[in-house]
C-alpha positions as CSV (number, residue, x, y, z in Angstrom):
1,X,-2.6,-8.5,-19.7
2,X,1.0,-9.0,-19.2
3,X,1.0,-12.0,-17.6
4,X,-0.5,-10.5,-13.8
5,X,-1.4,-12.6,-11.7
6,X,-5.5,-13.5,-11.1
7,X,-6.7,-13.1,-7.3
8,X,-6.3,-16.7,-6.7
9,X,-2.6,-16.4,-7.7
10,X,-2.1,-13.3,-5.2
11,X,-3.6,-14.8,-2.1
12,X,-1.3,-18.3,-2.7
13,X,1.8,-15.8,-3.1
14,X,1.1,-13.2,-0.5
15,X,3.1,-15.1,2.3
16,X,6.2,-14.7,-0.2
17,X,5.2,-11.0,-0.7
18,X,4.6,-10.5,2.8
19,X,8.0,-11.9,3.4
20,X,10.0,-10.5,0.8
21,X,10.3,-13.8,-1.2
22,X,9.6,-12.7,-4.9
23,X,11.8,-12.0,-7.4
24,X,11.6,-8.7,-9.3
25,X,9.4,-9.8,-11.9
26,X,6.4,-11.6,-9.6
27,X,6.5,-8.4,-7.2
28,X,6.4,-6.2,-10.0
29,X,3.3,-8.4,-11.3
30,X,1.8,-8.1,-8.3
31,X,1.6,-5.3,-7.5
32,X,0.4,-4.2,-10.8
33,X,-2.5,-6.3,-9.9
34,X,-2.9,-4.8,-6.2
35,X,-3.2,-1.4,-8.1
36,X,-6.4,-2.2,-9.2
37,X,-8.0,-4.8,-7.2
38,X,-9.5,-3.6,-3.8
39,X,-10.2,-6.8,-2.5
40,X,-6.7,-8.2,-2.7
41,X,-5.2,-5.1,-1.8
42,X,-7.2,-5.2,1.1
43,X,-6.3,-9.1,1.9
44,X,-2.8,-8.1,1.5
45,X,-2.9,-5.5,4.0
46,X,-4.3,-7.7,6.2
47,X,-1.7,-10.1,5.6
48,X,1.1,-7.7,6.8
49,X,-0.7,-6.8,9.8
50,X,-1.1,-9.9,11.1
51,X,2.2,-10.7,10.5
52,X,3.6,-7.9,12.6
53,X,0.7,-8.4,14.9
54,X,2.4,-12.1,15.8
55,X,5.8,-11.0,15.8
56,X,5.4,-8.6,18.3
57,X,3.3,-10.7,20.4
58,X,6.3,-13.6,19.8
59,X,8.7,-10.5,20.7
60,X,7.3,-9.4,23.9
61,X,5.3,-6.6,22.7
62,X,2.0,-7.5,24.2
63,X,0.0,-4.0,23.8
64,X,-2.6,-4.1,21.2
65,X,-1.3,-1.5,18.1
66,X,-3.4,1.3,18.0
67,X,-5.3,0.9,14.7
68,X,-6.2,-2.3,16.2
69,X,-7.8,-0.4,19.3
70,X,-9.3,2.3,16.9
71,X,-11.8,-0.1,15.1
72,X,-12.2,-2.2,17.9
73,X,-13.3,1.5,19.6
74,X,-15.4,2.2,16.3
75,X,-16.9,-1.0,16.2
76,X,-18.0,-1.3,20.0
77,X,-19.4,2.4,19.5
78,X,-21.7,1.4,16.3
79,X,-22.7,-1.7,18.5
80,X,-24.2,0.3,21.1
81,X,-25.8,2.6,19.2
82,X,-28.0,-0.2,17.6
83,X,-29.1,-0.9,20.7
């Protein structure tokens, strides 16, 4: 189907997405295929925030980013409520 990219093929280019390193054609590709695939949409996303993530930790910016506290918030909360 036009020549996308398989799921394999995304996760060894997503440093050059994340990056900005594809031409026109392989982020247009790409994308195509993170329109319909969850799971590398999802790696993807995961991908830019760790990227952003490092730099501001390299940067300076210690303080965890506050989606970061939100789950860790959610996911201490459904811990304790197991208990």
């Amino acid at each position: 189907m036009f020549g996308l990219p398989n799921c394999k093929q995304v996760t060894e280019m997503s440093s050059q997405l994340v990056d900005h390193n594809l031409t026109r054609s392989q982020k247009f590709k790409l994308k195509l295929h993170l329109f319909v695939c969850d799971s590398c949409r999802a790696y993807i996303e995961k991908m830019r925030f760790t990227k952003t993530t490092l730099h501001n930790w390299v940067s300076g910016n210690r303080q965890i980013p506050e989606s970061l506290a939100i789950k860790l918030e959610e996911n201490f909360a459904q811990e304790h409520q197991k208990k």
